[in-house]
N, C-alpha and C positions, 0 to 999 in steps of 0.2 A: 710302815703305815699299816694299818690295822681296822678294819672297818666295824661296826657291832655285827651282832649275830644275828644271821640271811635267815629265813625260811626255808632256802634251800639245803641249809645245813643239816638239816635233821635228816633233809634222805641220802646224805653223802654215804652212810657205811653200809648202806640196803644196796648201792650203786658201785661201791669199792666191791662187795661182795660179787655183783651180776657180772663184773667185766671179771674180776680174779676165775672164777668160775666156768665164765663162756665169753666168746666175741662179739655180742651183740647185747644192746639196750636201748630200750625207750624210758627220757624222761619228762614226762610234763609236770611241770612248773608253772607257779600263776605268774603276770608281769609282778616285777619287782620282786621277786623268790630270790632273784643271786644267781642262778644257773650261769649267765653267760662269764661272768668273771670268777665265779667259786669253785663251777664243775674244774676246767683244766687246770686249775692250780692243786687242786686236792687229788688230782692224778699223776701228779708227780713225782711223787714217791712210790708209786706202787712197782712191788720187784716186775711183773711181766713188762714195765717199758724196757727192761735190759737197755737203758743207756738210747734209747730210739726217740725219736719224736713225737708232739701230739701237734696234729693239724685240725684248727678249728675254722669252718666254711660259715662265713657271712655274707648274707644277702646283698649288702651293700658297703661302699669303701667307707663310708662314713663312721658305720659302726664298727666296722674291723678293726681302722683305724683307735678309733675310743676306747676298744675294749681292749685294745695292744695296750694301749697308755694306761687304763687305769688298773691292768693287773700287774704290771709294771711299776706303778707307783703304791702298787700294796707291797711288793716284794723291795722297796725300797730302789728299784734301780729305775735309771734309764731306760725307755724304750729300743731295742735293740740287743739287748743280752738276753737274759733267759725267755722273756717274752720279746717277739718281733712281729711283725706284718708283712704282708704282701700283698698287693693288689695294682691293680693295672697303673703301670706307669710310675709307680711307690712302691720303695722297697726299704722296711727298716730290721733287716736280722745280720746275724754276726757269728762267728763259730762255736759259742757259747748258747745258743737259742735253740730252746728243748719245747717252745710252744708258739707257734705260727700263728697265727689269724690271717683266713687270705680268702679272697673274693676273687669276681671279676675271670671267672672262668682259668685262674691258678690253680686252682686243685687239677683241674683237666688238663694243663700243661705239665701236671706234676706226673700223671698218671703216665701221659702222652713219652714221658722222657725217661718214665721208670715206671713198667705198668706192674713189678712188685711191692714197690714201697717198701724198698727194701729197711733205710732208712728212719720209717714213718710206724707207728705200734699203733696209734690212736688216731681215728677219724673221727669227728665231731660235727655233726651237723646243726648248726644251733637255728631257733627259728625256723625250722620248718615248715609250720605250719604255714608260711607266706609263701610256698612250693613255686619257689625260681628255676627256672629253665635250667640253670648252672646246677642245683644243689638235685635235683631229680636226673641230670645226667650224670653229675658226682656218685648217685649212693649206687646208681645203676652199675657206673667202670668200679667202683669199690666193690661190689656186690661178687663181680665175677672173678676181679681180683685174689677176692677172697674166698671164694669157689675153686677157680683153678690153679694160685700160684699162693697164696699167703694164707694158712688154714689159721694164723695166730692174728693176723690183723684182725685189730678191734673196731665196731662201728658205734657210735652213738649219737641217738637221734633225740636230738632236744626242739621241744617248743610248749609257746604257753598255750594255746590253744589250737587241739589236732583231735581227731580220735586216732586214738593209737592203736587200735587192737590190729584196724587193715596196716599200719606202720607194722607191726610186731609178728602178723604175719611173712611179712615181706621178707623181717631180717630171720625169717626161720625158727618163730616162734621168742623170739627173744621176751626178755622179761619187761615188763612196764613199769616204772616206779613212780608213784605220783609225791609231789611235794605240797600239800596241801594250804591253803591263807594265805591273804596280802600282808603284808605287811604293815599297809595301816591303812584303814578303812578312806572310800573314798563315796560322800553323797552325790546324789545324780539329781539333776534338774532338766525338765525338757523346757526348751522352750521356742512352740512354732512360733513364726513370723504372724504377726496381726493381717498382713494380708499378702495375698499371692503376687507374684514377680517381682518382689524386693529382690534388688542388685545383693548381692552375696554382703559387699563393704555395709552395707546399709543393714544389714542382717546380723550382721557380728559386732558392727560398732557399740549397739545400746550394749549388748551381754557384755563387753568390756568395761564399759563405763562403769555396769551395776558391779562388776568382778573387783574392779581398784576401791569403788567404795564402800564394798563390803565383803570383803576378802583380804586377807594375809597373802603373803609369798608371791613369786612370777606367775605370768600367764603363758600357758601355748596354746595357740590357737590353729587348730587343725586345717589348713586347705586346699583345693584340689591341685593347684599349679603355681607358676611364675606368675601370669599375670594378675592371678587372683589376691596374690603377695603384696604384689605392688599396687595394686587398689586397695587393699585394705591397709596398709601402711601408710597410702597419702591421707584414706580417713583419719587413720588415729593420729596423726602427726597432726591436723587442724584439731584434735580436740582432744591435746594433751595442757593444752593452755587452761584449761577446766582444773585441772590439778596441780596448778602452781604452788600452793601451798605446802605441798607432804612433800615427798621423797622422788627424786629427779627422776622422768621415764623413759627408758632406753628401749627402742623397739628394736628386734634382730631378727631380719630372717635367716631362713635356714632350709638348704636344697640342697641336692648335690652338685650343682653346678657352680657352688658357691668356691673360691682357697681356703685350703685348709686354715686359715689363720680364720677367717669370718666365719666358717663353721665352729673353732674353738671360742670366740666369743660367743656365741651364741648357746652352747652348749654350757659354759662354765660359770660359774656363779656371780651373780650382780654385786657390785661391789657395796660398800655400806654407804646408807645414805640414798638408794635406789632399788628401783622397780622394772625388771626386765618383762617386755613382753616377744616373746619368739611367735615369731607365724612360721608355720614348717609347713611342706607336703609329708606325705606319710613317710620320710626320712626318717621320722623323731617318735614311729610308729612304734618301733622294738629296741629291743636290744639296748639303747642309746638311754643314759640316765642323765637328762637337763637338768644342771644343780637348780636347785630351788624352785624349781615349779610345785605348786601346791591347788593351782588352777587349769584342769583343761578346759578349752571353748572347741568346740568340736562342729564343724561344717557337717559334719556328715559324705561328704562327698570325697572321691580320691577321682585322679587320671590316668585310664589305663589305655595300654596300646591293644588293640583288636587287628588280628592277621586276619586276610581274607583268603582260603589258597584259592577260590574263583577266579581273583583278578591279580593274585601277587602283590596285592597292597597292603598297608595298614593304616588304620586312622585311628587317632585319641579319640574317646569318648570318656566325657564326666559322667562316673555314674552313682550310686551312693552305697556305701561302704556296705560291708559284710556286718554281722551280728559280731564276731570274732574280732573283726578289726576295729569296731566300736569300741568291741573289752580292753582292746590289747592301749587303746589310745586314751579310754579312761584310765587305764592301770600307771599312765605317766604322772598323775595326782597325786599318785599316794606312795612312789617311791622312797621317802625322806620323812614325810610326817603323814599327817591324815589330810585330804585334798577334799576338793570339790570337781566334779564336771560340768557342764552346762552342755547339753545335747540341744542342736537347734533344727529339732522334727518334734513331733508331739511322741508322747508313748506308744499310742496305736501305730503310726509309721516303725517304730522301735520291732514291735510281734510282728514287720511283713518284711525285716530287711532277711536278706538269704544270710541263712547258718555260718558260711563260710565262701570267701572267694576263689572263684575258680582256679585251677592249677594253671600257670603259664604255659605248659607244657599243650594245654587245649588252644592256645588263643595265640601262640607265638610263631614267628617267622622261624620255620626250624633247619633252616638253611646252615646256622653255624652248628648245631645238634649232630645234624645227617653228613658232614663233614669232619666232625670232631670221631662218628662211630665210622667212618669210612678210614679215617688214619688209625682206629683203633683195630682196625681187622675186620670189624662187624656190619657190614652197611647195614643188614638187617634188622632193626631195632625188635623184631620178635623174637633174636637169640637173647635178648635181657630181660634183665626182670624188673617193670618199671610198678610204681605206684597205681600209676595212668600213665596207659601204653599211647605214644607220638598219634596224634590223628592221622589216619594212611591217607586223606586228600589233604592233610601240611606235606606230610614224606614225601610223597611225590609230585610237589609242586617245589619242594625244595631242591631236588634230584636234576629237576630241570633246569630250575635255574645253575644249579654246579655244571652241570652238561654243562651249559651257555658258557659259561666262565674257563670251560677247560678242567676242571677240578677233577671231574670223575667221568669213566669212559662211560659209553652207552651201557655197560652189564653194570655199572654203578660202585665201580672199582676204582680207589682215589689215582690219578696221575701222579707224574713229579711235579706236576705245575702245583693241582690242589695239597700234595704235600709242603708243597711252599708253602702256600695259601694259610695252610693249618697252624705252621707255626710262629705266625704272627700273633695269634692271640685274640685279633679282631674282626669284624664281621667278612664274610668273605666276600666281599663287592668289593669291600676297602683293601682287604691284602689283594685283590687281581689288580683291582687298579694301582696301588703302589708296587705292586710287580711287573705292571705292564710300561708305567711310565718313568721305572727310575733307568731303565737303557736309554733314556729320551732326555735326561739331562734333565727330567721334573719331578725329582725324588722331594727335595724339599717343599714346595706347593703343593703335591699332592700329601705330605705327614701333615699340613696346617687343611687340607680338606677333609682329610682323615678324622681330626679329631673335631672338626666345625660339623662334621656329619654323624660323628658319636656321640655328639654333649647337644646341651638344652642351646637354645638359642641365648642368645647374650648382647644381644640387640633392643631397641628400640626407633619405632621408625615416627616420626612427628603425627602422617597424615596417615595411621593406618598400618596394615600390616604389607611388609616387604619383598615378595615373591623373588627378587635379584640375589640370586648367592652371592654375584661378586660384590656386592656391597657386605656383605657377610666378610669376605675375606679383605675387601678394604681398612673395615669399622675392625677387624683383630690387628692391624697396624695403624691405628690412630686415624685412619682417613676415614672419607667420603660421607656420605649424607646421614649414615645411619648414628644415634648413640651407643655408645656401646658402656654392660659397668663394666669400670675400669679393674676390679679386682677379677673378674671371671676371664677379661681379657687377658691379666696378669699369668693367669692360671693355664689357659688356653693355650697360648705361648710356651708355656712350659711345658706342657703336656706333649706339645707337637717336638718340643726341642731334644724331648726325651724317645721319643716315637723317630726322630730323625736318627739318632745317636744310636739305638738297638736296631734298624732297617739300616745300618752303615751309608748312612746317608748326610754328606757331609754338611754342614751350616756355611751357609752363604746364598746369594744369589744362583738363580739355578741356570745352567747354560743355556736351556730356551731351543727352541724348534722356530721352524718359518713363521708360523701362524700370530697372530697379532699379541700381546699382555692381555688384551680382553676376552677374546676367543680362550687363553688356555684352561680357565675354568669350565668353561662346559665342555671340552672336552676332553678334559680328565673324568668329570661327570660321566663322560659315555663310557669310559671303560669300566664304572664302577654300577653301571646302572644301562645297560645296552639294551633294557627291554624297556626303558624310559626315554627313548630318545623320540621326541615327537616332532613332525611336520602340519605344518599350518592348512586347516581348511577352511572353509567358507566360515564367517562367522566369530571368527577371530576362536575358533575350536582346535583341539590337535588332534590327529591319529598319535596314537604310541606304536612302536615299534613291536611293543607285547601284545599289539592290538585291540589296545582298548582304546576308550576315547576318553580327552582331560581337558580342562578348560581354568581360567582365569577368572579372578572374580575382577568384575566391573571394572575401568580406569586401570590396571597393571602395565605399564607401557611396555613389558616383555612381550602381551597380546599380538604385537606387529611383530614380531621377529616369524621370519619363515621355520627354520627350525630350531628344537631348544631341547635341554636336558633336563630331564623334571626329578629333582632328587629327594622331595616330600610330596606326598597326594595321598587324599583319600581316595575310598572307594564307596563315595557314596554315587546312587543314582545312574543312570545310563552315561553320565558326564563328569569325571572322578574333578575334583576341587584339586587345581596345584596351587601349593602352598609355599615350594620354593624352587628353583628352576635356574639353569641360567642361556643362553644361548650357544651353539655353535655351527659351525660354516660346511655345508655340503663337501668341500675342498679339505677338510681337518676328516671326515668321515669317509672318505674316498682315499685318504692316503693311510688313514690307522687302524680302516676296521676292514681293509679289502680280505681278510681271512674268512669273513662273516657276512660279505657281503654276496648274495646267491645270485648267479644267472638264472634266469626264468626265460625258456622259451618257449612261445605261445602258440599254437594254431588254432586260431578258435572262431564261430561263427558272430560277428557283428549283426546286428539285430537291427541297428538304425539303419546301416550302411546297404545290409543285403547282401553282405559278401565274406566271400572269409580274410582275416586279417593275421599275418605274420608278423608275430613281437617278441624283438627280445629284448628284455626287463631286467633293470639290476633292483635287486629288492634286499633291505636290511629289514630282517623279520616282517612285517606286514605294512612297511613303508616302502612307494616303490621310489624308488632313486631318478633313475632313467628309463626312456623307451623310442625305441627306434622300429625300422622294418627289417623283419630278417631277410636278409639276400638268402635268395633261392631256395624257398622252404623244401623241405619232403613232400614229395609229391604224394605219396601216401596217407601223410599227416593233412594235407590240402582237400586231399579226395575225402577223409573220414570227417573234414569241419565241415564241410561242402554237404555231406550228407544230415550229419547233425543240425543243420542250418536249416534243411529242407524237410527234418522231420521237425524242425521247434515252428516253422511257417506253415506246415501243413501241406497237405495233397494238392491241393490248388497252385503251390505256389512251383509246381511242375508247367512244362509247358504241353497245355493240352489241347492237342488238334481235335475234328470231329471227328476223325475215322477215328485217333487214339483212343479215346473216349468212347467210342459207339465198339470197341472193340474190347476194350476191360468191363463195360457191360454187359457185351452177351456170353464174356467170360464166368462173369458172376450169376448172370441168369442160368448157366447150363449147369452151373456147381449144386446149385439149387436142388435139384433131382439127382445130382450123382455126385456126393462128396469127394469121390476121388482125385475131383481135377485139381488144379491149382489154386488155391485163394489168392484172387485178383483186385479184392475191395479195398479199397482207401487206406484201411487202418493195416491188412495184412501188406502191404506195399512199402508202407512206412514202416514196418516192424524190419522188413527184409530188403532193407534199400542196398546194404553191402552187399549180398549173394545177386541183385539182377540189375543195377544200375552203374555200380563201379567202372565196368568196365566201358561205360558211356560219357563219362565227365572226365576223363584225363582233361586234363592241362583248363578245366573251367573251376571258377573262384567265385562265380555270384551268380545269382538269379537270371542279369540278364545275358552272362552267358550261355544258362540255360536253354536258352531261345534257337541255339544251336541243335538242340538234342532232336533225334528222332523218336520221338516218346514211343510211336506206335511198335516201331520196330525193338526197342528194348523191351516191349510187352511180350512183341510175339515171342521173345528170344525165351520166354518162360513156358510154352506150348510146345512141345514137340510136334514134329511136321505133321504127324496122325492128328492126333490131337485137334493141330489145326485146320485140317479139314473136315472134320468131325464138327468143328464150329462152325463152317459152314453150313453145314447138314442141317445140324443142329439150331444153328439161330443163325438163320441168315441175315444176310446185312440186309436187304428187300426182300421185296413180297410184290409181285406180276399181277395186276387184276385183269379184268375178263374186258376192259375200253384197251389194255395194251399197257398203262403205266406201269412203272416197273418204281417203288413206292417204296421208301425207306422205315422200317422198324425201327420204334424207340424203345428202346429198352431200360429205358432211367428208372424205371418200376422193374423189379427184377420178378414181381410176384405177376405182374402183369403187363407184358410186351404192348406197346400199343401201334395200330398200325390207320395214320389219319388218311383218310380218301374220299373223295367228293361220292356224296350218293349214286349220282347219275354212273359212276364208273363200275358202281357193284350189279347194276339190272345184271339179269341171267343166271347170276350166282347165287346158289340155294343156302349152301350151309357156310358155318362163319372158317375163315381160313387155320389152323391150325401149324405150328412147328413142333419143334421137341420129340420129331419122331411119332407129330400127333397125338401128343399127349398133353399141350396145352396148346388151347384156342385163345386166339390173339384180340386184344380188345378195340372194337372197331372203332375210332371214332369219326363218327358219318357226317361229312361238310357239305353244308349249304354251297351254291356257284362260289361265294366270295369267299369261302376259304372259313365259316365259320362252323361252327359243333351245331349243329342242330340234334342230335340224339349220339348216347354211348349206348355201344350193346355188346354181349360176348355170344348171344345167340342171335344170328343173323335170321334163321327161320323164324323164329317166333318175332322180329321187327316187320317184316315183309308181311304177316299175318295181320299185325294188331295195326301196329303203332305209325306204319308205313302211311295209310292213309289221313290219318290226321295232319302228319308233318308234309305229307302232298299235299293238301288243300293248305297250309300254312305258305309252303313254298310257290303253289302257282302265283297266291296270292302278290307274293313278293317279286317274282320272278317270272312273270307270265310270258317271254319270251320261249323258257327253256322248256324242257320235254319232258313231260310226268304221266309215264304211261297208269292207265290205270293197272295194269297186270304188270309189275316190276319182274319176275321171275320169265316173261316169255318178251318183254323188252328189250333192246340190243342197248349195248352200255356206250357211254359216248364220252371224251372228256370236250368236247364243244356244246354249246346250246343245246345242240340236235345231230341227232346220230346222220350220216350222210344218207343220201338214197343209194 
């Protein structure tokens, strides 16, 4: 078989020359150039393969698959001889196979198993420009490869839309070869929606309808997902009746979720006498020539995954395609003849989409990356040399979750476990958990959760969508509520049977643990997702285990389960959306994860209660499990919550007598003048409760134990016995007036002592009384008989001058019993009515 003559042909002997020459090249090619099926065939003969291999890396199984076949069916053979394939779970090469095509993270296993290549001359990256997490850790272990153990491996970096110049730095300057033209011109039509929030189906229907009646050839119509497939498939299926007339209309979708057999229909030519219309997601983007399309209808939209490393999630988001991937999806038009597109944005949207989509490598879970470079010797992703270097908050959110799994020690050094882990091939939640549960007799349930947690859903649920995995794993054996189609189940099945067969895991029924057939799905889930294991709070809400919080949408009847395993969730919002989940039993998590499961013991001050509270806590990441009282806490640990208690309550919540208090007073009034003493105020107390209080609350737990304490005497114990009688001196606790009373000082004003005394008791007394060594005068305040303020003074002479008599003629007024001499200073003081005779 023999095709006509590619576009890409003309830069074949500029590109034979760059590899004969040196080990590296870039070549860009526009879509439909030929590159993916021309390049490694025309490399086959060249003397530096010396009899070695050429391995070419596709982004997707679908395409690897196709381009196995159809360069295969140019060299006349079977797929499987000189051209073969690899890709997860499919394998078609033979001893005779000089050119691979392999996806699906094979080239890393190829590396991982031979990190010379010994075997291997030619590495091929084709499609790059779609920069997959796989093909960016590919050219990175090639890179070094070829640096330190292979100076002859060759690399070649194809895509149809890239700048190459940052690629051609990368491979050390290599040469760029461009293949320039399409091969057959393809016209562009926009066409916006008449008005905003038409349903996608209702959007692309007219463009089809106008496309059948005035257009030649098949249609692909570009869209973001499954469901968006299946909605615009039940449109056109109601209004293929419109076109009974002409030539029969077969609609094919096309995803990777699809059997390879429904993908070959889809992709291979309508038969005569009909009209194929394909609705693809961007499966049908590259690489992949749909015979006979001559019509794109292009949504504009794709669905990509967004990693979060904040929360360890990810969630879809439809968002609207790149400039590049616009091109790359027109250029399916014009493959074969001259085509048409139908863009459904206006032009102006056309100038504001972005240039090109982002690298994977920015937005991706890089969990199986930082695993893949920990088995390769390097955990450091800065000893490589990437395009775009790993975002350091994905690394180390990845790192942690291998921690969690066991994979890699705390210095980020793979285990034997995580060396397990690695050479499964698959994400590493899914090899710990088929590593943790096939000693448990649940090797085969967990290869069919394995692959129900790798692939698209393949469900359909009547009322809505399905948050219950275990109808998931019902609906992949013909049961329970959900539909499922039946060729992806087909497919599913096989996938898993093949995933059993390479994990030595035999087919049959699997021997089964205590726990119930319904319980063993979520907790398989837990071993594969331990920081998804959530418990129910108020409100039908979960705690996650990884500490975040996730909720259900409305009517999910999993809402009532106490706990569950949530193994899809966004991270939208304070309340991440789970999306699919299934339950498991405190008793399955107590007996499989007691390795993970942490003692927590408590002492800590209770705030409602007033006391401290001893707990010991089983806690599975930030879920607590159980809680009891500790028997016989440390009494040291008791004393420092006891203290913390009483500094989070404050000063007050000591027990304070009036001597205690009248005594940390004129502690703080004597500091006032002489910083050297001890600071005794409220806050300095609370700051130092461990150096002067400790030794007073042995064997007390609450406040009102507290009530026990000698406060005054834990004060004094801060005073040395000078000191304290210097307090006396100093601020004495009374004050003796000239009637005989012996009159207690307040000191609550530290600036100003005050010392209250009935008038009649000060007669005789000239000047105001003084402490502090006489250096501060006390503030009088002068009480009427019953005990009320009638005047403040701090100069006692100058009241007895002025003001004395005013307040005597107020006072006789009131009081005309008592005794208001006119002369107060030659007066004898009295604390009765009248002084005696």
């Amino acid at each position: 078989m023999r095709e006509t003559t590619l576009p890409v042909e003309t830069s074949l002997p500029a590109l034979r020359q760059a590899l004969s020459e040196g080990t590296s090249a870039v070549l860009v090619a526009a879509p439909g150039a030929g590159k993916t099926t021309r390049v490694p065939l025309a490399m086959l003969e060249e003397l530096w393969l010396e009899g070695r291999k050429i391995v070419m890396l596709e982004p997707r199984r679908l395409a690897a698959r196709s381009a196995a076949r159809y360069m295969a069916a140019l060299l006349g053979e079977p797929v499987g001889q000189t051209v073969g394939y690899r890709v997860r779970m499919d394998t078609k090469v033979g001893p005779r196979t000089r050119i691979e095509v392999v996806t699906e993270g094979v080239l890393t296993r190829m590396l991982q198993e031979d990190p010379g290549l010994e075997q291997i001359a030619l590495v091929i990256f084709d499609e790059f420009h779609e920069r997959s997490l796989q093909a960016d850790l590919g050219l990175a272990l090639c890179l070094q490869t070829q640096e330190l153990l292979r100076e002859d491996l060759r690399l070649l970096v194809m895509s149809a839309t890239i700048e190459a110049e940052p690629v051609a730095r990368l491979l050390g300057g290599a040469p760029v070869i461009v293949s320039e033209g399409r091969q057959f011109p393809v016209e562009t039509f926009y066409r916006r929606p008449a008005r905003a929030g038409l349903r996608i189906e209702d959007r692309v229907e007219p463009v089809v309808r106008e496309a059948l009646r005035e257009r030649d050839g098949d249609l692909l119509v570009f869209l973001p997902g499954m469901a968006e497939i299946r909605a615009v498939e039940r449109k056109l299926q109601a209004m293929i009746g419109e076109f009974a007339g002409g030539p029969a209309i077969r609609i094919c979708p096309l995803h990777g979720s699809l059997p390879p057999e429904a993908q070959d229909r889809a992709i291979s030519p309508a038969i005569p006498g009909e009209r194929k219309i394909v609705l693809s997601t961007s499966v049908a983007e590259t690489s992949l020539t749909v015979e006979g399309i001559t019509v794109v209808i292009d949504s504009g939209l794709a669905r990509v995954s967004r990693f979060s490393p904040r929360t360890g999630m990810s969630r879809l988001e439809t968002t609207a395609v790149s400039a590049a991937s616009a091109e790359q999806r027109r250029g399916r038009a014009g493959r074969l003849q001259a085509g048409t597109c139908y863009r459904l944005w206006s032009e102006e949207e056309q100038h504001r989409l972005a240039p090109s989509s982002s690298p994977e490598i920015r937005e991706a879970d890089l969990a199986p990356l930082v695993l893949e470079l920990a088995a390769w010797g390097t955990p450091d992703p800065a000893e490589l040399s990437w395009l775009d270097a790993p975002p350091v908050a994905s690394v180390q959110q990845a790192r942690e979750l291998l921690r969690m799994l066991g994979a890699l020690t705390s210095e980020g050094a793979i285990t034997p476990h995580g060396r397990e882990m690695a050479a499964f091939g698959i994400h590493p939640r899914l090899s710990h958990m088929l590593l943790r549960v096939m000693p448990l007799g649940l090797g085969s349930i967990a290869c069919e959760i394995a692959v129900l947690l790798g692939d698209r859903d393949f469900t359909r649920a009547a009322g809505g969508p399905d948050t219950d995995f275990r109808h998931r794993l019902e609906a992949l054996h013909g049961r329970g509520p959900l539909k499922a189609d039946e060729g992806a189940r087909r497919r599913l099945l096989e996938e898993a049977e093949r995933l059993k067969r390479e994990c030595g895991v035999k087919t049959g029924a699997d021997r089964g643990i205590d726990e119930r057939p319904e319980e063993v799905a979520g907790l398989l889930l837990a071993f594969a997702y331990p920081d998804r294991i959530g418990r129910r709070r108020e409100g039908g809400k979960y705690l996650l285990s990884g500490g975040r919080g996730a909720a259900f949408q409305e009517g999910q009847p999993l809402a009532r389960e106490e706990w569950i395993v949530v193994a899809d969730v966004d991270d939208t919002g304070t309340e991440s959306r789970i999306r699919l989940a299934a339950p498991v039993t405190m008793a399955g998590l107590l007996r499989h994860f007691r390795d993970v499961i942490m003692e927590e013991r408590s002492v800590t001050w209770d705030r409602s209660a007033k006391a401290v509270r001893a707990r010991v806590r089983s806690k599975l990441g930030a879920l607590m499990l159980d809680e009891t009282p500790m028997p016989s806490p440390p009494a040291d640990e008791v004393a420092a919550a006891l203290l913390e208690g009483i500094r989070e309550e404050g000063a007050e919540s000591l027990p304070w007598s009036r001597t205690a208090r009248q005594f940390q007073e004129r502690a703080v009034f004597v500091r006032r003048s002489d910083p050297s003493w001890p600071d005794l105020s409220d806050d300095a107390l609370l700051a130092t409760l461990e150096e002067w209080l400790s030794p007073y609350v042995v064997n007390m737990k609450s406040v009102a134990d507290l009530q026990r304490l000698n406060l005054k005497e834990a004060l004094e114990s801060l005073l040395p016995w000078i000191k304290r009688r210097e307090l006396d001196e100093l601020a004495p606790t009374h004050w003796s007036v000239p009637s005989g009373s012996r009159l207690p000082i307040d000191y609550t004003d530290p600036d100003s002592p005050v010392l209250a005394v009935r008038l009649q008791e000060l007669f005789g007394l000239s000047e105001t009384p003084r402490i502090a060594g006489g250096r501060v005068p006390l503030t009088l305040h002068l009480l009427s008989p019953a005990q009320r303020p009638v005047q403040v003074t701090r100069d006692l002479a100058s009241f007895w001058s002025h003001a004395y008599f005013e307040v005597r003629k107020d006072l006789k007024g009131r009081y005309p019993k008592h005794y208001w001499p006119d002369n107060p200073l030659e007066a004898q003081a009295t604390r009765r009515a009248k002084p005696r005779d």
